[in-house]
N, C-alpha and C positions, 0 to 999 in steps of 0.2 A: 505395586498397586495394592498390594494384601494391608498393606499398612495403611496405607488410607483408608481404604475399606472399614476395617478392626478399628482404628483410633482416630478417623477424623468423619464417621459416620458418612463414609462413601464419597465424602467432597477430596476429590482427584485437581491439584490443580494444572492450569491449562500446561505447564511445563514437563510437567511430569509424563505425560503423552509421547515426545519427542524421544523417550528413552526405548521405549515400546513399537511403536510408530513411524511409518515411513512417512511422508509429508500427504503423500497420496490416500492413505490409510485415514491420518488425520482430519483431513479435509472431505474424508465422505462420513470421518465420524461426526464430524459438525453440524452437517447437513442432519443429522438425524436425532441431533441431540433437543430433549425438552426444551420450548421456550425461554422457560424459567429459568434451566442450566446453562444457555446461550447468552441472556439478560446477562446471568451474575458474572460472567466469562468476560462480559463487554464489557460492564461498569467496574470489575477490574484493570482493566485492560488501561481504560481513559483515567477514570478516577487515581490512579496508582504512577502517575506520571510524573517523573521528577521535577526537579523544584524548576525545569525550564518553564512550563505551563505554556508552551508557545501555539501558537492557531496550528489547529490540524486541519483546516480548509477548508476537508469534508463531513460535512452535516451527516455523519453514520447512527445507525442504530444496531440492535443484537443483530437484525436480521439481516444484517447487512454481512456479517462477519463469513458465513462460509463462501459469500461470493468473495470478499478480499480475498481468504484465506486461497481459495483456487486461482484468484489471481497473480499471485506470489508465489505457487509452485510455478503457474506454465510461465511465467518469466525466469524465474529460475532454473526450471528445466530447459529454457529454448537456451539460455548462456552456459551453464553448464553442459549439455551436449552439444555445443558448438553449432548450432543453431545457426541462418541468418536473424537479426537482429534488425540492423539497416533499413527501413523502407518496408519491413513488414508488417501485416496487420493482423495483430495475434485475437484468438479465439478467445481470449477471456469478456468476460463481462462480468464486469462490478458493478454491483448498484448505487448507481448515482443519477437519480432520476433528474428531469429535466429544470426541477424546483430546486434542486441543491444549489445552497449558496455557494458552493466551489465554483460555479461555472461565473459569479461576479466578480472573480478575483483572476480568472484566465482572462488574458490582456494579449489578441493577435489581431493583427489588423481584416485580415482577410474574416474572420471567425464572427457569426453569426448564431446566437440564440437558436437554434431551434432544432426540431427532434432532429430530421437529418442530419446534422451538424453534429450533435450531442449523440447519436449513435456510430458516428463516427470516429469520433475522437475517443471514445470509450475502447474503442479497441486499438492506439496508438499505444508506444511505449511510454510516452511522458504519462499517460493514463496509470499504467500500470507503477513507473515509479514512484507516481504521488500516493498509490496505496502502497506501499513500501515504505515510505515519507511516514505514514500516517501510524505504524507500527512503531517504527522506530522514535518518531516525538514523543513515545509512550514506554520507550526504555531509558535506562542509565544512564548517565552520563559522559561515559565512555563511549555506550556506541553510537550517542548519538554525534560526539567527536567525530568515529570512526566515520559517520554519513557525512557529514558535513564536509570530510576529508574527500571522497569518494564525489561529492557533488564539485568540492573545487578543483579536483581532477578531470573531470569530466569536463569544466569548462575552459579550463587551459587546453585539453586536448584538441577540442569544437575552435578556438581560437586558431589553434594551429593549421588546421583541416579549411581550406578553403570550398572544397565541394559539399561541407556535410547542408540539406534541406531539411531545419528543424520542422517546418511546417510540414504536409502531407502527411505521410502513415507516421510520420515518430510524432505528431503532434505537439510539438513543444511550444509555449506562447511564448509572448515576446519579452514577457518575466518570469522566464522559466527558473533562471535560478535564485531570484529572490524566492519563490514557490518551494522549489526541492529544500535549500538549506534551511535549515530549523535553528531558529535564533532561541539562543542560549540567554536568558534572565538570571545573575545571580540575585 
């Protein structure tokens, strides 16, 4: 961190965090970070996106970042401590207000427009892996391989599974995995 300080006039970037940093640590640093240093964090973040350039869905802005940012630990923490997963309706909340154009791209039958609805489904897992989704369409090219591996695993396994209920708390719509996978432009 001395080094950025001394030779890059205090511009720390967002990576460099994670060395220092537990994900928790992180995520309350964001919360408290300048506007300005949240902005330039996010216009990196999108602007700096490999040459896939594929839709991220969701209509985010800076201020939107440390509510993803917390949505991505408690999902990772619920999988990592062996958590139920299944049917549960996890405590995060991302900002994705009722106007985001994400929600004209979820395609379920049952699924209805409105706040009830859309506070609903905000705390599903499919919720939470399209903010996931929306990190990684803004990485390398490798891991966005490595997602798209993950999302075709996922859906051979839901094939195989006859009881899994993508609708209710997992929230999944009925184009879930055109949604998850991030189509790769060369």
């Amino acid at each position: 961190m001395k080094h950025y300080v001394s030779f890059h006039s205090g511009h720390i970037p967002i990576w460099a965090f994670f060395d220092v940093l537990t994900f928790g640590e992180f995520n309350m640093l964001s919360t408290r970070l300048e506007k300005t240093c949240l902005g330039e964090w996010f216009k990196y973040i999108v602007d700096n996106r490999p040459m896939t350039k594929s839709l991220l869905y969701i209509d985010a802005h800076a201020k939107s970042l440390p509510s993803f940012f917390q949505t991505v630990q408690l999902l990772r923490n619920a999988s990592a401590h062996n958590s139920r997963i299944y049917g549960k309706r996890f405590v995060y909340n991302p900002s994705i207000k009722l106007e985001n154009s994400y929600w004209t791209f979820y395609e379920r039958k049952s699924f209805q427009l409105s706040i009830t609805e859309v506070s609903k489904q905000i705390h599903s897992l499919f919720t939470g892996l399209m903010i996931m989704r929306f990190f990684f369409a803004c990485m390398s090219e490798k891991k966005i391989e490595k997602w798209n591996k993950f999302v075709y695993k996922l859906k051979c396994h839901i094939s195989k599974t006859k009881f899994v209920n993508l609708g209710g708390y997992l929230g999944f719509p009925d184009n879930w995995f055109t949604l998850l996978n991030i189509e790769t432009k060369n």
